[in-house]
N, C-alpha and C positions, 0 to 999 in steps of 0.2 A: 504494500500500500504506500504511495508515495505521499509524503505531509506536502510536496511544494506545490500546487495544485490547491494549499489552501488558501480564503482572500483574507490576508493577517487584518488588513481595514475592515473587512465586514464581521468577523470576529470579535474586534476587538469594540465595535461600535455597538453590536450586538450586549457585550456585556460593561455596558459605559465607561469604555475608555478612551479619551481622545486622539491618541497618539503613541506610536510605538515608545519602548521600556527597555532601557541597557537588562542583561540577562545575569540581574544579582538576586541577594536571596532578599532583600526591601520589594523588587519587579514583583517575584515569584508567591510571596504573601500576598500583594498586593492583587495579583491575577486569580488566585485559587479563590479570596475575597467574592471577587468581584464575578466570578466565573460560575459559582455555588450559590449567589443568589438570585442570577438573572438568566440561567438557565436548568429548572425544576429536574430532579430527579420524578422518571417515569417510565410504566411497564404497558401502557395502554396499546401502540400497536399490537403487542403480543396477546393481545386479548382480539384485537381487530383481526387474528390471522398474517399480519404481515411480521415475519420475523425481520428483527434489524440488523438491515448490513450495514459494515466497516468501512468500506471508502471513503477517503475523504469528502469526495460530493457529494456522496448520497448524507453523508453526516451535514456538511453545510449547507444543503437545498431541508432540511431537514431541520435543522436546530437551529439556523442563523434564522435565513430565509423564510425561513417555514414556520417561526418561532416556537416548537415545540420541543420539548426536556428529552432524554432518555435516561436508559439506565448505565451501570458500570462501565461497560463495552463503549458505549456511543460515547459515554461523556467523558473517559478516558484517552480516549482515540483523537477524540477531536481537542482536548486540551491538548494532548503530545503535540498534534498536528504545529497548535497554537506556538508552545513552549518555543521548538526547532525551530520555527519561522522568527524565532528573537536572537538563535542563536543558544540556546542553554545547552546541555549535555544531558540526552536523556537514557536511561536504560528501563525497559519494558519489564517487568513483572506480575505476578500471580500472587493471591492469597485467597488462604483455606478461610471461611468465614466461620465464626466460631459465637457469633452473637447469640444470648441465649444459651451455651452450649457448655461443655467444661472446656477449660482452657489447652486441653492435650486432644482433644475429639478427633478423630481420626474422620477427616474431611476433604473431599477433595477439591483443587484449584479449579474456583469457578466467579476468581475476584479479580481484576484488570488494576495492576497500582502505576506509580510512574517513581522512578527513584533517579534523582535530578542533582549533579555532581558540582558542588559549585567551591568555591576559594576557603569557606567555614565546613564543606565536608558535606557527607550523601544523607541526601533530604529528601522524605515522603512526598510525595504530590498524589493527593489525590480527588476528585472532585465527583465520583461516581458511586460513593455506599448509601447513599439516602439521608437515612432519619440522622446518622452518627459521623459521617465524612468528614474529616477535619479542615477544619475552615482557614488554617493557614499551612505552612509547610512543617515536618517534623525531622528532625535531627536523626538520624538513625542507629540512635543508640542506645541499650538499656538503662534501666534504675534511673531515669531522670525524666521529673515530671515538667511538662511543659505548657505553660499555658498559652491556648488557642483563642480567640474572639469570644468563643464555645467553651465548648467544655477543657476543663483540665485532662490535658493526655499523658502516656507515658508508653513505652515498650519494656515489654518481660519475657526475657530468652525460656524460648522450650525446646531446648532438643538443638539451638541452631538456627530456629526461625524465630523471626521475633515477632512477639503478639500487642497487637493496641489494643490500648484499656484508655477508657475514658470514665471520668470520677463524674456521679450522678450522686446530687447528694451528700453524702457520705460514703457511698460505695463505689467499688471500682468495676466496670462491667465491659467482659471482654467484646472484642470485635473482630480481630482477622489476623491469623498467624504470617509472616509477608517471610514468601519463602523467597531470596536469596539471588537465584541463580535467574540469567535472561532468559526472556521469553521470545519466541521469532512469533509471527505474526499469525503464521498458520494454526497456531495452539489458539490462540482469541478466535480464528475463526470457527473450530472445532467445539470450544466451552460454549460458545457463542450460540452456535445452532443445536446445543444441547440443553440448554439453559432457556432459550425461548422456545422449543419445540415437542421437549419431553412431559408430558401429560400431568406428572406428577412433581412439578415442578409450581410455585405459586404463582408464575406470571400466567398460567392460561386465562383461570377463572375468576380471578381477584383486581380488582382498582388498587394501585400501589401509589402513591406518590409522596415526595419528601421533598422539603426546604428549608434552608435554616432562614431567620426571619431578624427584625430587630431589636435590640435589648438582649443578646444571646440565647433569642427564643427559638424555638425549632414547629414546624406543622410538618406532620404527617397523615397522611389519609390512608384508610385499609376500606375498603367497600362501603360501608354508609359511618363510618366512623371516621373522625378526624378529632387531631388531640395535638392541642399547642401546649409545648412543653416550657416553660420559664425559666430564668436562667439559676433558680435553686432546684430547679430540677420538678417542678408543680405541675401535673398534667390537670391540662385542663380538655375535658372531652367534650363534645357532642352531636350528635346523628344527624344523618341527610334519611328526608324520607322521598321528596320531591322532584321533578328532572330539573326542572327552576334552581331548587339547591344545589344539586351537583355541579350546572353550571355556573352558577355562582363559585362554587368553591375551584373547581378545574382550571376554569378562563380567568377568573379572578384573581382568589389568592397563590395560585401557583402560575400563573400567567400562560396558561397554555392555550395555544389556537387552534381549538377544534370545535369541528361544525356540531350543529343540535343534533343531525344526525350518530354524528361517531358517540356522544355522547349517551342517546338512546341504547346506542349498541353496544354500547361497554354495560351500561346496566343491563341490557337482558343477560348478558352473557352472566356476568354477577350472576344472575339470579336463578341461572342455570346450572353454575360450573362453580361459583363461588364458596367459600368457607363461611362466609357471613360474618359472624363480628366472633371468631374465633382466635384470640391471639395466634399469632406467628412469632417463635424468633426474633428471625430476622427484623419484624418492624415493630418490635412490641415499643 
């Protein structure tokens, strides 16, 4: 997949920035910022049947252009795209997702990260985990906790891969072991069509969507449920019954542009295929 084929100005305007950014690590916070809230984490095509591809076009006629989120994959890809059009050093990675999970879960890569080499040392980028994604860049080293916009992060060696935790509250609650070694592009495309196409997987039947918001607040949506989280960590929940609300919630607060139509069609499908207001892991 070639990133130079991306338009760094329609990117970069897309996610309100005026003008290109030397490639340090003040750019790099400054992009994952700005990149995490004007472009929503989202699973909706995969509910529409259209599984999403990795090209850089298809991502920018798609997420720029098109002004709609996706998930891990799309919104990974199309930040590297970003990143390399500045100049940075990126190397491609995978992590086992462990959210909700014990900290050693024997999980497989099915999480797209970015690990970005700059002058103070290799740093997480990543803009594609949803509800918990860290909103600025992270140092990639154990025992030290780091504070983000967000939440307070930190990594904790298991085995060799190191796992982000993020402090909710008073507790620390895992997210994604980030294994190590590079990843070629063929393997994104592989988890990629496995991850949107296999049955038992959550994007068939479920409305997904995440953002972090302001005040260190975070929204996430799971089928007629959406729950803003506060920055001590306060969820505050409650229910879409109506298609009026869900577009309201869709188009609005996570800024997506999808027709009344697609919208209907993600609720039947919910209402067909969905878990209903069953916690998930992954987006509790």
């Amino acid at each position: 997949m070639s990133d130079t084929v991306l338009d760094q100005n329609a990117w970069l305007e897309r996610i309100g920035i005026s003008s290109p950014l030397p490639p340090t690590l003040e750019t790099l916070n400054r992009l994952i910022f700005a990149h995490a809230h004007s472009i929503a984490y989202e699973t909706l095509d995969i509910m529409l049947g259209r599984p999403p591809r990795l090209d850089v076009p298809t991502l920018q006629q798609k997420m720029i252009a098109g002004k709609r989120g996706g998930y891990c994959f799309e919104q990974n890809m199309l930040f590297r795209a970003g990143l390399r059009s500045l100049g940075f050093k990126i190397t491609s990675l995978q992590g086992r997702v462990v959210r909700g999970l014990a900290i050693d879960a024997p999980r497989p890569a099915i999480h797209m990260l970015l690990k970005v080499d700059l002058p103070e040392g290799a740093y997480l980028a990543d803009v594609g985990f949803g509800n918990l994604a860290p909103t600025s860049a992270l140092l990639l080293a154990p025992q030290i906790e780091q504070q983000t916009p967000h939440e307070l992060m930190r990594f904790i060696d298991v085995d060799g891969e190191l796992t982000l935790q993020a402090k909710l509250r008073e507790n620390w609650h895992h997210i994604y072991r980030v294994i190590p070694h590079p990843r070629y592009d063929a393997e994104y495309e592989i988890t990629n069509w496995y991850t949107a196409t296999h049955p038992e997987t959550p994007y068939q039947g479920n409305i997904i969507a995440a953002k972090p918001g302001p005040n260190k607040s975070r929204i996430t949506m799971y089928n007629t449920r959406v729950t803003v989280r506060d920055a001590d960590g306060l969820a505050e929940k409650r229910w879409l019954a109506t298609t009026r609300e869900f577009k309201d919630v869709l188009c609005g607060e996570f800024g997506l542009n999808l027709s009344n139509q697609e919208i209907e069609d993600c609720i039947a499908v919910m209402k067909h295929k969905g878990t209903g207001d069953t916690p998930h892991p992954f987006f509790a």
